[in-house]
N, C-alpha and C positions, 0 to 999 in steps of 0.2 A: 729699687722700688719701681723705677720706669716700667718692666715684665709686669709687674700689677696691676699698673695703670690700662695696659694695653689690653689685656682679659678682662677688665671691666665693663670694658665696649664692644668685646667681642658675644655676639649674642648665637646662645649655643642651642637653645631648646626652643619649639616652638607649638604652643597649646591651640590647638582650633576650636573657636566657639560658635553659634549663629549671627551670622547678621542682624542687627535688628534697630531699628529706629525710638530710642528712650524718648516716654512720655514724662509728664510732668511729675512728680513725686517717686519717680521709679529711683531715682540715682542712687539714695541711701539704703534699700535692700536689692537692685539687681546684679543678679549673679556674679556678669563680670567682670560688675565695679569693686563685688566682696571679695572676688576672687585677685582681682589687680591690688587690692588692698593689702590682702592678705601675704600674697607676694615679695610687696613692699614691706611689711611689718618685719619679715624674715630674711631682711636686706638682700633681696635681689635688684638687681635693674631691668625694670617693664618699660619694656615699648610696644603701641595698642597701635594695629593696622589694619584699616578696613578694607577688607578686599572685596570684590564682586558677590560673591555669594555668602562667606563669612566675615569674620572676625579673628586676627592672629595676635594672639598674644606671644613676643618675643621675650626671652629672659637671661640673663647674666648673670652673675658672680663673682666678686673680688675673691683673688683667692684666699682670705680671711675665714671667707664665710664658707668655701668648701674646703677650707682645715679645719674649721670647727665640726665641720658635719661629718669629715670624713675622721674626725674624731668620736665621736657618737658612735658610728658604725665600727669603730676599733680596724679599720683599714690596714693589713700587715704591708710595709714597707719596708725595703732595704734602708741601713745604717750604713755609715762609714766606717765600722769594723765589719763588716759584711753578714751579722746576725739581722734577721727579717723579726719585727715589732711593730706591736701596735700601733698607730701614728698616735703623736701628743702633737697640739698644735702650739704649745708652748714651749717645747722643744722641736720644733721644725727644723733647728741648723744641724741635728743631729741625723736626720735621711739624707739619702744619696740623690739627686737631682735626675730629670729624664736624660738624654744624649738631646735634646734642643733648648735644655737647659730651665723647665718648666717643673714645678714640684709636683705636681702632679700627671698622670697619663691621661688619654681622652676615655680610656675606659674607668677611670680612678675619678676623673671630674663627672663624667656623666651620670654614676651609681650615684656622688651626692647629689648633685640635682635631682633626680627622683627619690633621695631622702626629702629633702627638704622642699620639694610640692606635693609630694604625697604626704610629709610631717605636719601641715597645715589640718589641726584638728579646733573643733569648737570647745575651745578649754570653760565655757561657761556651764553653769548646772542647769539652763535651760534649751528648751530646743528651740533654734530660730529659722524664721521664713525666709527667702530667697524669690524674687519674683523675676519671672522670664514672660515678655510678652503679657498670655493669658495664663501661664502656669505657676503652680508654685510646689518648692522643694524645699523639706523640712529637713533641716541639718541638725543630726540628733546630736547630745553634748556627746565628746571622747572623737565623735566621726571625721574618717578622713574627707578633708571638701571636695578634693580634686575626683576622689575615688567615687565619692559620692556622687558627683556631677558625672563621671564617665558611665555609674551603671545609670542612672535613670535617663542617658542620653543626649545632655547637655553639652559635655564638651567630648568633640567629634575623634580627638586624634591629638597625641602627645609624640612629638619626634624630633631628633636632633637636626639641625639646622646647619646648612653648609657655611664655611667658612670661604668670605670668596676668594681674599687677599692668600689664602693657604691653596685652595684650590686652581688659582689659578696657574701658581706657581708649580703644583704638582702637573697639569695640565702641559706646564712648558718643559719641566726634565722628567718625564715621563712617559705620558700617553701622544704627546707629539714630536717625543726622542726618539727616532729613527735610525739615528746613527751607529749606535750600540745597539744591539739588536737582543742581549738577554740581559746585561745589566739595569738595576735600578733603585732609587733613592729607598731602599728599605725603609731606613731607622726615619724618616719622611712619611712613609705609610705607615709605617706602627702611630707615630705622631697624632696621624690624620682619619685612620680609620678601626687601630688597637692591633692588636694581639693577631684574630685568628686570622683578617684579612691578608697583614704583613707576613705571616707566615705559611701562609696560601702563596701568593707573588714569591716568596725566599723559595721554595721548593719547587714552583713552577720555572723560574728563571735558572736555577742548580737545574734542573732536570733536564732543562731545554741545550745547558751548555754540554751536557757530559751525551748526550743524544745525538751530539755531534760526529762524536768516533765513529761507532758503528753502522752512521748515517753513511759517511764516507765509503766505510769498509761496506758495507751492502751496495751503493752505487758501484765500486769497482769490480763486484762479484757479478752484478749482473751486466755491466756493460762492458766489461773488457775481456777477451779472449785468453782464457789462460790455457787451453790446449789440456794438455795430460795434467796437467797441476790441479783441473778445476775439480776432480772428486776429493780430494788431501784437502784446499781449502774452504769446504762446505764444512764440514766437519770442524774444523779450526774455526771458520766464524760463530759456529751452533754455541764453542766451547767458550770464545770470546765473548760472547751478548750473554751468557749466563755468569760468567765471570764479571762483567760489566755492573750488571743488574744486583750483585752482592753488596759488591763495591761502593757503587754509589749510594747505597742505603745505611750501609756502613757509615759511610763519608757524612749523611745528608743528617744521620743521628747526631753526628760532631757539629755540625753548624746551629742545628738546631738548639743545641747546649752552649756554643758561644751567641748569638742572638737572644739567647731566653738569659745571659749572664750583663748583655749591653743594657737590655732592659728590666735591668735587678726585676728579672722575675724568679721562684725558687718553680722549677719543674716538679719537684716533690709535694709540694704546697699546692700548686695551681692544677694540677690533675688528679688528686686525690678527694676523696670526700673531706668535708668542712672544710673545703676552702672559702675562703674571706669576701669571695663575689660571686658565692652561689646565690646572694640577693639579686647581681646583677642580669642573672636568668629570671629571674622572677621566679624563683623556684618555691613550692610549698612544703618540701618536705628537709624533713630535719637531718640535721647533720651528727654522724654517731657523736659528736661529745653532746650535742643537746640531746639527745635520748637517754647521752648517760647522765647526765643533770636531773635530768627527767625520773630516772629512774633509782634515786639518790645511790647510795652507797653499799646496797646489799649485794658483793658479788655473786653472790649464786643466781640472784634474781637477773644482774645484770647479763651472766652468760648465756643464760636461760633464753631473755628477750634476743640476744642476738644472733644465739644459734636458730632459733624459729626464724626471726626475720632474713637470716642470713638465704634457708634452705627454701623457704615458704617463694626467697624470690628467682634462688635458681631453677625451680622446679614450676612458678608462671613462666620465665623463659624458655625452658623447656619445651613445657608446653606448647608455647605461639611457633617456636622454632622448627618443633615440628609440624604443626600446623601450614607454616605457609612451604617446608617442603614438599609436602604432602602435596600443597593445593598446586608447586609447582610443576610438580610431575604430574600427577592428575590432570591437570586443565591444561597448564601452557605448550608442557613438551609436545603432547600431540597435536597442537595448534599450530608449534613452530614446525616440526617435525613435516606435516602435510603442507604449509605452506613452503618449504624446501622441495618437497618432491613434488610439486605440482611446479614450482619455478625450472625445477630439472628437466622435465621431461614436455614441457609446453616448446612449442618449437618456434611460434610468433613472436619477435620483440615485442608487437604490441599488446597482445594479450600478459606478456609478463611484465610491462609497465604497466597494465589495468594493475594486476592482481597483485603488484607492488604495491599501488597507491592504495586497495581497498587493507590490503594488509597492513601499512602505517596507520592509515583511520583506525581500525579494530584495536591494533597493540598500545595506540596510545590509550583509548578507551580501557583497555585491561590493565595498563598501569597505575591510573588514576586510582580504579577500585582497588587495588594491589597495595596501595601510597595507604587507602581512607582506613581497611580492614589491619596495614600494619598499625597505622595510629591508636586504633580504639586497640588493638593487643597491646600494647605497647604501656597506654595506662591505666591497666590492670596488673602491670609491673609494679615490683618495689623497687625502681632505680632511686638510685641516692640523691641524684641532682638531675638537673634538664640536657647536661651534659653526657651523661650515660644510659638516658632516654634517647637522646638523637644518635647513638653508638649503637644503639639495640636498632634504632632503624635505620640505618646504613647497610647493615647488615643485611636485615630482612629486605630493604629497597633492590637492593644488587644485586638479591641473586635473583628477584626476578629481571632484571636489566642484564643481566649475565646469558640469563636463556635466552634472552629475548637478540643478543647480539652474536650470539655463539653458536648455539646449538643448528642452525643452516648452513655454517662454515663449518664444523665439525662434521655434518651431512656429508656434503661435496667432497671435504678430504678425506675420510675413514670411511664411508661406503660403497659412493661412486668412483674414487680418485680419480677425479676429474681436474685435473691441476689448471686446467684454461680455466673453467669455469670458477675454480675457487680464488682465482687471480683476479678474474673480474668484478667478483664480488668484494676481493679487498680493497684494489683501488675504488668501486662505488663507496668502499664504507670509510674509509681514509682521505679521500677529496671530495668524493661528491655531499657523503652526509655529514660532513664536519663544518665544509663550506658553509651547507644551507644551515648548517645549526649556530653557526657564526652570526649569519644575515639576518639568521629568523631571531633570535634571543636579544640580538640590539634593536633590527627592526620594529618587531612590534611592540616592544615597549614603547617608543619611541612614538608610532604612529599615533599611540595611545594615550600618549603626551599630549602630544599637539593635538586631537580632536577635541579633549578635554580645553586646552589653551584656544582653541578655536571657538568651542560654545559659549566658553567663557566672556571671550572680549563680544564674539556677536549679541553677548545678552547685556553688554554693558552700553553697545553703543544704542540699544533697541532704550534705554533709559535713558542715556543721556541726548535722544535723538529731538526731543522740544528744548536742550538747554539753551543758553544764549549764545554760549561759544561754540558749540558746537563743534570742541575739539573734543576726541576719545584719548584717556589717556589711557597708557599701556599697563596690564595690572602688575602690581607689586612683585617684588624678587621671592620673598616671603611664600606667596600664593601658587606662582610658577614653582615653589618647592613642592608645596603640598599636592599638585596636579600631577607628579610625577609619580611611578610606580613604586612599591614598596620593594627592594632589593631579598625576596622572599623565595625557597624552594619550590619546587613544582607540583613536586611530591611532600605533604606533611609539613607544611609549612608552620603547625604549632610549634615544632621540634627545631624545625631546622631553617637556617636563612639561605639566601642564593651558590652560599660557596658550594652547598650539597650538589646541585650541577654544574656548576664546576671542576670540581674532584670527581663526580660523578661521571665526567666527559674525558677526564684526563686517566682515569683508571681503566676504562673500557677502552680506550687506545694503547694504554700499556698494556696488557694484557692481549690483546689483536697481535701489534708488533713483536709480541715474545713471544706469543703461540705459533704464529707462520712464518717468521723470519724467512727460514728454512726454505718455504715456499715461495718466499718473494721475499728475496732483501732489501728492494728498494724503501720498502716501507718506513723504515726508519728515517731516509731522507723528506716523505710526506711529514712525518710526523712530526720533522724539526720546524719545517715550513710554517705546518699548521701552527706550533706553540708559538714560535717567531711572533706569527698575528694575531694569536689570542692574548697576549700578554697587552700587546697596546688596544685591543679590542675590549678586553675587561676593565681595562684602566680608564678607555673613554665611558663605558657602561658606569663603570660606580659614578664618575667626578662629573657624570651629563646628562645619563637617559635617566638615575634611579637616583631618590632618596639617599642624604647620607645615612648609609647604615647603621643602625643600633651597633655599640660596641659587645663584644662577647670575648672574654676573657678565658682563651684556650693556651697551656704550653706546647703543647704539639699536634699535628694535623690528627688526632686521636686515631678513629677506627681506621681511617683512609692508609694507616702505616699497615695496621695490622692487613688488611686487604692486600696491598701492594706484598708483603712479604712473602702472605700465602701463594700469590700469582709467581711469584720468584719460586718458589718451591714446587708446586704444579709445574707450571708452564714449560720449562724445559722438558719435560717429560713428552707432551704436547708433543714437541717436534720431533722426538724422537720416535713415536708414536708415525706422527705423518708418513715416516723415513721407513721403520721398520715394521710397525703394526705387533709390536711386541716389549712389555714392561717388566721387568722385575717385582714381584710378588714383593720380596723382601723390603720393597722402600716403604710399603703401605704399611707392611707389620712393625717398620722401624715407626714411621707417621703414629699408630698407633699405639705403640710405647709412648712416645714424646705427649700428645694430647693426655694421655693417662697417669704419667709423672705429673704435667704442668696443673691439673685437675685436682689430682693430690699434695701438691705441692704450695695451693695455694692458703695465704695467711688469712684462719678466722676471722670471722667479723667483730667478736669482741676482744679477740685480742690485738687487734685493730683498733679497738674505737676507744683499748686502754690504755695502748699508747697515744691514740691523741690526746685524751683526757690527761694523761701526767705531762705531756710538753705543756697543754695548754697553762695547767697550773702554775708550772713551774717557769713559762714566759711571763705569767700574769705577776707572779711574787718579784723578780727581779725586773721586770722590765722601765717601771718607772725611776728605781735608782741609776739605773745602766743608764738610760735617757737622758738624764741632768750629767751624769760622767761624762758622754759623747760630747754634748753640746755644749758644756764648757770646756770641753779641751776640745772642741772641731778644728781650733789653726793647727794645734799639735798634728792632727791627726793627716792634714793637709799636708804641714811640713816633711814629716817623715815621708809620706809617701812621694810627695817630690824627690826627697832625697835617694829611695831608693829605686 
């Protein structure tokens, strides 16, 4: 019971409401004394902090009260026979525990807490008033409060709350563990920020360790004298780094299966449609077995609905997908294209750092509207979840980020072969712009921080400037949370959170380093460098400059795999290209067999949504006897496994 006791006090959520000074008779209807009320009613623990401009409402939960909820929400959780079921909170001793030894995950505790402040409805049959200041809010019966309060503007911002005692501990073997240079406390990240985070850091730290070989073998290709040997081992490295690149994905598939196995997640379960925390996206659309609920039992009907719904949403995809190739051949290529040959052929360094810097201004400007126009296509999608919404725009994001980093390097190598000049352009885009993207993506947030935490304390001391004391005191830990930027993509940030530039930044270097190896093999040694210090640079960014992150409940890096593979598949070619300025026809006709099997190949939508409907029934029939079987024989099941 002592683990109980400890998350009791740990306060995990934290609600922002107005500041404001209660007059005499306001106590018993303002807002958020009914709201702390009601909080309490639903045994959370409220602690009410006033800060400079607002009012923070902090809140907790004994884990009692988020097994109850996470009962409600029927939460699939690993068993100690290794079948995934509904959670019963009456049989709790029959699930399998985290690896820190907690019953529930940070992305499993957080989904209840937004059940159960967002469950907060006015169960009475009439409507009641709420007064704020000069306002007032009618809380209709059935309505949720919180919901209600966040549309008509009441309360500011609902978001998880760093744990400091946890953070600071990650802070010490981690983001200021120096010594190891790609190791790091994973199953401590999953702990502290979920799933996709921890699995972001596991493929970045894998990626940076096996980055190393080839790092070597490119520094001794390009700085040691190998006389008659050096045409034999160009070739052998081109063979090696593509070999490499198989490998490790191969490899990086297997860890990812024991990591998603530490943390009883089912990889089948959790990337599929109707998974168990597509609430935790906030997602509105239904999951095939609620449509097939929906649609009770008439098969013909049922196949009917999901062949329409199936084609209706490959064919909006379609659509957009060709849409934004279109728009990026049309618009960008001869953007990039002229800004290539105009760097080529200007003779002035200073004029090509003008036309550098106007060229960065413009390209970020065109991605922005690139980012807005993929959003709005994107929902006019029938994706299934928020999860295959933000896979449809990664996609679409990239490839304008693709031209936008490629096609002037491609310039230089395949038209002018210009090998100086496309050398120069790699180390600019390998040290110089990775540096600055390092400095700029912590720095300003950061600045952003503290101008925020600067007008703050100057507006407090401008009040408390006639006090007696005339001491300022410093504002709350709470407040200083909420001044901090939201850890949010650059591009599309409905869909997607920060890790998108991140994978975003890490793809577009993989994909550099594999296309011109050939050209310059150093590269790979920048490339280690760089991850080296972005590993502890992102580590300081989440646990210091940003918000702790919303949890989002991913089994694998999703679209970011499938990119990397295709880059594996391409990219060799690339060099060979540089080398010889000549491809086999055959690989494309092979490429297009395979897309056209895989196309065809792929499983119906309702005979998809039929087998989820028969597992679902068929977990729902047995699982509550199975439940009381586990949990009273849990020593049993403990015994034998010691024993074997």
């Amino acid at each position: 019971m002592g683990n109980v006791e400890e998350e009791k006090t740990a306060f995990e959520v934290g609600v922002v409401v107005p500041r404001r000074v209660l007059e005499k008779g306001d106590e018993c209807c303002g807002c958020v004394e009914v709201l702390v009320d009601e909080f309490r009613k639903v045994g959370l623990v409220v602690d009410r902090v006033l800060g400079i401009q607002e009012e923070f409402i902090k809140l907790a939960a004994s884990v009692e009260i988020l097994g109850r909820a996470a009962a409600e929400l029927q939460l699939t959780k690993r068993t100690h026979i290794g079948m995934d079921l509904p959670f019963e909170w009456d049989q709790a001793e029959a699930f399998v525990r985290q690896p820190d030894g907690s019953l529930f995950s940070w992305c499993e505790r957080f989904h209840c807490y937004r059940h159960i402040i967002y469950g907060v409805v006015n169960k009475s049959d009439s409507t009641l008033t709420l007064k704020s200041d000069c306002k007032e809010f009618q809380w209709e019966s059935g309505e949720s409060l919180l919901q209600m309060l966040e549309l008509r503007g009441f309360v500011k911002q609902v978001f998880p709350l760093h744990d400091e005692t946890k953070r600071k501990q990650l802070l010490r073997s981690w983001a200021f563990n120096c010594w190891d240079f790609t190791r790091q406390p994973i199953d401590e990240i999953y702990a502290y920020f979920g799933t996709k985070i921890a699995t972001y850091f596991a493929f970045l730290g894998m990626f940076t360790r096996w980055i190393l070989f080839p790092a070597v073998f490119g520094v001794t290709l390009q700085f040691v004298d190998l006389g008659s040997m050096q045409l034999l081992v160009l070739p052998a490295f081109f063979i090696s780094i593509t070999l490499w690149a198989v490998l490790f994905f191969q490899f990086w598939k297997r860890k990812n299966s024991a990591l998603l196995a530490r943390w009883q997640i089912s990889g089948l379960v959790a990337g599929g449609p109707g998974y168990k925390f597509s609430g935790l996206e906030w997602s509105s659309i239904q999951s095939p077995v609620e449509i097939m609920k929906k649609w009770g039992s008439d098969k013909t009907k049922e196949k009917e609905v999901f062949q329409r719904e199936e084609w209706v949403g490959r064919l909006m995809r379609f659509r957009n997908d060709a849409f934004i190739i279109l728009s990026i051949i049309c618009l960008q290529l001869p953007f990039e294209l002229a800004y290539a040959h105009l760097y080529e052929v200007i003779g002035s360094d200073l004029m090509k750092f003008g036309l550098t810097v106007v060229y960065l201004f413009a390209i970020q400007y065109f991605n922005r509207i690139g980012g807005k126009i993929s959003v709005s296509l994107i929902k006019c999608e029938n994706n299934e979840s928020r999860e295959y919404g933000a896979d449809s725009l990664i996609y679409k994001v990239f490839g304008l980020y693709f031209m936008q980093s490629y096609i002037g390097i491609f310039y230089h190598a395949l038209l002018h072969r210009n090998f100086l000049t496309l050398r120069q352009v790699l180390i600019q885009r390998l040290i110089v712009s990775e540096v600055l993207e390092n400095l700029m993506e912590n720095s300003i947030p950061f600045l952003k921080y503290s101008y925020k935490k600067y007008r703050a304390i100057r507006k407090k001391r401008k009040r408390e400037k006639g006090s007696p004391t005339g001491k300022t005191q410093f504002i709350s830990r709470v407040e200083k949370e909420y001044l901090k930027p939201s850890y949010s993509a650059s591009v599309g940030e409905e869909l997607e959170d920060g890790l998108f530039d991140d994978f975003l930044e890490l793809a577009l270097q993989f994909g550099m380093i594999m296309m011109f190896a050939c050209a310059f093999p150093p590269a790979f040694a920048f490339a280690a460098l760089n991850n080296i210090a972005e590993i502890r640079t992102d580590a300081l960014k989440l646990l210091v400059v940003f918000k702790r992150p919303t949890p989002r409940a991913a089994a694998t890096i999703g679209a970011w795999l499938n990119i990397f593979q295709v880059l594996v598949i391409y990219v060799p070619n690339k060099n060979f290209i540089t080398s010889n300025r000549s491809l086999d026809a055959n690989f494309f006709k092979i490429l297009e067999a395979e897309m056209l099997l895989l196309i065809i190949g792929l499983e119906p939508a309702w005979v998809r949504a039929n087998r989820l409907k028969n597992a679902t029934q068929a977990q729902d029939m047995c699982s509550k006897q199975l439940l009381r079987t586990i949990s009273g024989n849990e020593k049993l099941f403990v015994r034998v496994g010691k024993i074997e």
